[in-house]
Structures are given as structure tokens and as C-alpha cells.
PyMOL commands that place a pseudoatom at each C-alpha (Angstrom):
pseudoatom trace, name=CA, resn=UNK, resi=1, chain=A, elem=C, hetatm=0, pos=[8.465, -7.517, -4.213]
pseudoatom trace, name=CA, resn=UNK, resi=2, chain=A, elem=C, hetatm=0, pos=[5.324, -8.576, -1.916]
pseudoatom trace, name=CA, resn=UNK, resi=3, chain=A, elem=C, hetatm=0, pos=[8.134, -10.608, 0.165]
pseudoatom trace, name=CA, resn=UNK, resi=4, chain=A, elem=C, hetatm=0, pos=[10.128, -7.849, 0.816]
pseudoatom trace, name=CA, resn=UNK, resi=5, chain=A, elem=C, hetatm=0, pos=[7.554, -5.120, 1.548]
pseudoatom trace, name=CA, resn=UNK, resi=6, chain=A, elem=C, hetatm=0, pos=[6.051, -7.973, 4.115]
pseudoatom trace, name=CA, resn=UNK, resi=7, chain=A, elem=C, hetatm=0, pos=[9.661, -8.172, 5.533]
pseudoatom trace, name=CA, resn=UNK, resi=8, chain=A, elem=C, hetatm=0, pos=[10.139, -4.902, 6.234]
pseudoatom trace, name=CA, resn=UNK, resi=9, chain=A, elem=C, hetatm=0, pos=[6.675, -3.405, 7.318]
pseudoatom trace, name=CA, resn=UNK, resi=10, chain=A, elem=C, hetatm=0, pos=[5.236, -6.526, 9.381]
pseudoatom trace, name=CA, resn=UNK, resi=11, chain=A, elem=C, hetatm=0, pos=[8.539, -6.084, 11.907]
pseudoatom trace, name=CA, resn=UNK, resi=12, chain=A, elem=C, hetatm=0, pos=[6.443, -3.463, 13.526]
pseudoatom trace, name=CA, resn=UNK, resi=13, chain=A, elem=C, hetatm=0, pos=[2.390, -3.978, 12.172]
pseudoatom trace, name=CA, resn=UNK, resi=14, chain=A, elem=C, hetatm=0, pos=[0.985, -6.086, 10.529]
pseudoatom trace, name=CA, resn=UNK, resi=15, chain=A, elem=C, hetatm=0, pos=[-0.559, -5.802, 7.061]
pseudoatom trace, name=CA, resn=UNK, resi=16, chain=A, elem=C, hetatm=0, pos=[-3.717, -4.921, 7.018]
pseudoatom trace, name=CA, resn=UNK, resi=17, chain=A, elem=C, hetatm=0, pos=[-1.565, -1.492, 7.665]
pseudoatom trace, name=CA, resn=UNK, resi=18, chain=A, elem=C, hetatm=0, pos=[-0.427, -1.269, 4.621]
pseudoatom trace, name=CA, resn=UNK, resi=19, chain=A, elem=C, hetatm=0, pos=[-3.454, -2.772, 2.928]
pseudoatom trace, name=CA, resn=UNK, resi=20, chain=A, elem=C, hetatm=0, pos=[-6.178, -0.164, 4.351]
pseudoatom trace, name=CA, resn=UNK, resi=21, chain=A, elem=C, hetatm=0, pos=[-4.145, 2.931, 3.348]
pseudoatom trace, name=CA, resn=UNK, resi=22, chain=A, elem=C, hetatm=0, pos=[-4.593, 3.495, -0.295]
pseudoatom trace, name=CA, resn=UNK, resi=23, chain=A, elem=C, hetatm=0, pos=[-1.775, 6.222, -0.853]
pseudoatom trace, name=CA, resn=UNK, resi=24, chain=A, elem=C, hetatm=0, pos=[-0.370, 7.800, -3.301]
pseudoatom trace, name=CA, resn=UNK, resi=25, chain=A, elem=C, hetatm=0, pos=[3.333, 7.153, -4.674]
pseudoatom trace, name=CA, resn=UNK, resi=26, chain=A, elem=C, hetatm=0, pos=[4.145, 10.350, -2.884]
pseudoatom trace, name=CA, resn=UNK, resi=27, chain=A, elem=C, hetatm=0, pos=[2.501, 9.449, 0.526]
pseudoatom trace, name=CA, resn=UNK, resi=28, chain=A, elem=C, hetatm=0, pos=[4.195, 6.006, 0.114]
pseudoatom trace, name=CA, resn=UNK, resi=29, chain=A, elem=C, hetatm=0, pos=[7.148, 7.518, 0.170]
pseudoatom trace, name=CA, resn=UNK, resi=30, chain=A, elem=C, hetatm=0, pos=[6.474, 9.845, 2.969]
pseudoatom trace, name=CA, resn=UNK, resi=31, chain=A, elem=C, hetatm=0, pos=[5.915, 7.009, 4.725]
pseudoatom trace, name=CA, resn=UNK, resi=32, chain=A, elem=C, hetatm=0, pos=[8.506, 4.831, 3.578]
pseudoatom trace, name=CA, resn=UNK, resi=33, chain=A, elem=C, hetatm=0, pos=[11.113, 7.384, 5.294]
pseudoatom trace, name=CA, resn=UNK, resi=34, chain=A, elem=C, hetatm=0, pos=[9.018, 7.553, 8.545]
pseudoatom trace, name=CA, resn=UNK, resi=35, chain=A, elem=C, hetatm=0, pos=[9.139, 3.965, 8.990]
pseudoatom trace, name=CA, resn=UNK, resi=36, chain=A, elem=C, hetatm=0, pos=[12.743, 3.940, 7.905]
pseudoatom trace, name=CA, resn=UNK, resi=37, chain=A, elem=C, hetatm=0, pos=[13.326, 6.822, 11.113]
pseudoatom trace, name=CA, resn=UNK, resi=38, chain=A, elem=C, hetatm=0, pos=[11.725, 4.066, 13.166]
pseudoatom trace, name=CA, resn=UNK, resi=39, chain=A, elem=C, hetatm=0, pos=[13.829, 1.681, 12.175]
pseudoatom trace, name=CA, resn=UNK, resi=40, chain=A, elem=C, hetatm=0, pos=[12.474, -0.143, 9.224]
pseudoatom trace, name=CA, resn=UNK, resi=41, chain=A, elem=C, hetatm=0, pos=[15.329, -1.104, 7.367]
pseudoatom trace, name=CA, resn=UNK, resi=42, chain=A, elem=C, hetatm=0, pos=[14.661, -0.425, 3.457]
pseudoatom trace, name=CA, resn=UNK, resi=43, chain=A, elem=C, hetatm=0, pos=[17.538, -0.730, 1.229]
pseudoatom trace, name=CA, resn=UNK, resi=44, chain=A, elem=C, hetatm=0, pos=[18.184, 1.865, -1.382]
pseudoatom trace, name=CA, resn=UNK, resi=45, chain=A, elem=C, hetatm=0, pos=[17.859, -0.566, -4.152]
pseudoatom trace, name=CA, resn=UNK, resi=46, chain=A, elem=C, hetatm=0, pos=[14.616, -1.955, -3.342]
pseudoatom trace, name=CA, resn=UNK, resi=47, chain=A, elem=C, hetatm=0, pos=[12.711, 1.604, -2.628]
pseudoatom trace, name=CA, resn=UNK, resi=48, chain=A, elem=C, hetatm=0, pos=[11.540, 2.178, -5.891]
pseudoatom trace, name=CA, resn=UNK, resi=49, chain=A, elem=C, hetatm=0, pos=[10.127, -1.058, -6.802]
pseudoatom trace, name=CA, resn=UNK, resi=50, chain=A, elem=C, hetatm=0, pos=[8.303, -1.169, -3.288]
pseudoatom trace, name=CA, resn=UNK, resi=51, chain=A, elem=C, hetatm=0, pos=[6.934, 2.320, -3.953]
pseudoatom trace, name=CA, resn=UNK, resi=52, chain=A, elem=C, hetatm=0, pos=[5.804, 0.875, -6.881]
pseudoatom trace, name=CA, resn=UNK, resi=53, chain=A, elem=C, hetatm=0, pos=[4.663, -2.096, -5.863]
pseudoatom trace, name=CA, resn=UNK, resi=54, chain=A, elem=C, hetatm=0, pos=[2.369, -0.470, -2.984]
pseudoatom trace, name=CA, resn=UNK, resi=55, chain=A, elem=C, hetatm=0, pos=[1.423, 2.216, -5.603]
pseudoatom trace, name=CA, resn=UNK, resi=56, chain=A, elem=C, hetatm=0, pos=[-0.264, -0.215, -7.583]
pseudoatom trace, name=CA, resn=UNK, resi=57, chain=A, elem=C, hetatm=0, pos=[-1.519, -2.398, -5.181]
pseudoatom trace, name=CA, resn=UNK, resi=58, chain=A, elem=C, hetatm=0, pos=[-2.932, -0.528, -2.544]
pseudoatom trace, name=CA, resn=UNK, resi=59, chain=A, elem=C, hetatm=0, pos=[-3.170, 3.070, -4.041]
pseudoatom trace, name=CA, resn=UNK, resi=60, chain=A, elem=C, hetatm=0, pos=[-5.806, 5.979, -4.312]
pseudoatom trace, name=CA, resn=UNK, resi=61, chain=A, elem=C, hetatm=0, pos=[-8.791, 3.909, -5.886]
pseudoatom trace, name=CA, resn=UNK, resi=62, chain=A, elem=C, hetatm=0, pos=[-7.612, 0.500, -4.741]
pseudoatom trace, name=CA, resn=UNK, resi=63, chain=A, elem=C, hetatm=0, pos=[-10.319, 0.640, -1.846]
pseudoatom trace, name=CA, resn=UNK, resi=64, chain=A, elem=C, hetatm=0, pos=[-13.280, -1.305, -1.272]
pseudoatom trace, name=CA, resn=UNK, resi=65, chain=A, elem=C, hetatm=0, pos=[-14.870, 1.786, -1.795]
pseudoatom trace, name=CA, resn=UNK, resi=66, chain=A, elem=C, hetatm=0, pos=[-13.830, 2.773, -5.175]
pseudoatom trace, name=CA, resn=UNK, resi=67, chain=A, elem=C, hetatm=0, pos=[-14.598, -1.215, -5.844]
pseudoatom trace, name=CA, resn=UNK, resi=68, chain=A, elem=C, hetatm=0, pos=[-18.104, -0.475, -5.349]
pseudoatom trace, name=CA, resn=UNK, resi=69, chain=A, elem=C, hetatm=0, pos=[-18.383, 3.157, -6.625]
pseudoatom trace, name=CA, resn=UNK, resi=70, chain=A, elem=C, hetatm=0, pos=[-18.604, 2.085, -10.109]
pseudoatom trace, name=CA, resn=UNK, resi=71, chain=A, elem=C, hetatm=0, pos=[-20.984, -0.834, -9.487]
pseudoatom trace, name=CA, resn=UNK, resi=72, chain=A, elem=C, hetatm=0, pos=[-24.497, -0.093, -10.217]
pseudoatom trace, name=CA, resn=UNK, resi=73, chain=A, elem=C, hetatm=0, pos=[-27.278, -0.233, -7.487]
pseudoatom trace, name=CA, resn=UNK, resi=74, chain=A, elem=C, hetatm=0, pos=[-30.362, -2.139, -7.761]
pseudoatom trace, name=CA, resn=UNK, resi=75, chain=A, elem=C, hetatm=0, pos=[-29.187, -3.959, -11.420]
pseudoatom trace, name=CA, resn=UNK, resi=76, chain=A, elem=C, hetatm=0, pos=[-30.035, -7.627, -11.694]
pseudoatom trace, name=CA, resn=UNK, resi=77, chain=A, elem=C, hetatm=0, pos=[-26.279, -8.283, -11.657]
pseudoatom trace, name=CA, resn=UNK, resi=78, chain=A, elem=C, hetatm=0, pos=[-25.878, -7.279, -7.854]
for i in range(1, 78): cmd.bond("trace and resi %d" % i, "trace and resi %d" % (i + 1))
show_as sticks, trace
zoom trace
């Protein structure tokens, strides 16, 4: 699915875009249907597994700050 996500987004951006936003599945697909009223060309059989696809890769708590939210300050480990 990474393939055809790159195919269709990096027409217009490239994708650290898509990378920095950390949506939601709902916000994905908000944006899905802006891009596609711009002219991204996203077939109907493919939306759902690239909604999931960006879901779980770059959604809410996929940041580099939720990455180092959890890690402890000042530990040996750091």
C-alpha cells in the first residue's frame, strides 16, 4: 500500500507531507477527498486500505513527540 499512497500524494508534494501530519482516520479521509478535488486520482478500491495504511502509520500518536512523551528524563537509559 506504501507504493500506492507514494503514487498518488507525491504527484503534487512530497512526503514528508504526509509523514508530519499525524491524523486521524477521519482527517485522512477529509483529506483524501481534498486531494482527490485537486486532482489526485484515488481509486475507490484502494481508499480504504490507504486510509488505513496512513492511519497506522502516521496517525494521532505516531509523532516524534508522542515518541518521546513516554520516555523518561534524566534515567541512565537516555
Amino acid at each position: 500500500m506504501q507504493a500506492k499512497v507514494k503514487a498518488a500524494c507525491t504527484q503534487c508534494h512530497n512526503a514528508t507531507r504526509i509523514t508530519e501530519q499525524h491524523m486521524s482516520r477521519q482527517q485522512w479521509s477529509d483529506q483524501l477527498e481534498k486531494m482527490e478535488g485537486l486532482g489526485a486520482v484515488i481509486p475507490d478500491a484502494d481508499r480504504n486500505a490507504m486510509l488505513s495504511y496512513l492511519t497506522r502509520n502516521f496517525g494521532p500518536g505516531k509523532g516524534s513527540a508522542a515518541k518521546t512523551a513516554g520516555k523518561k528524563t534524566g534515567s541512565p537509559a537516555d
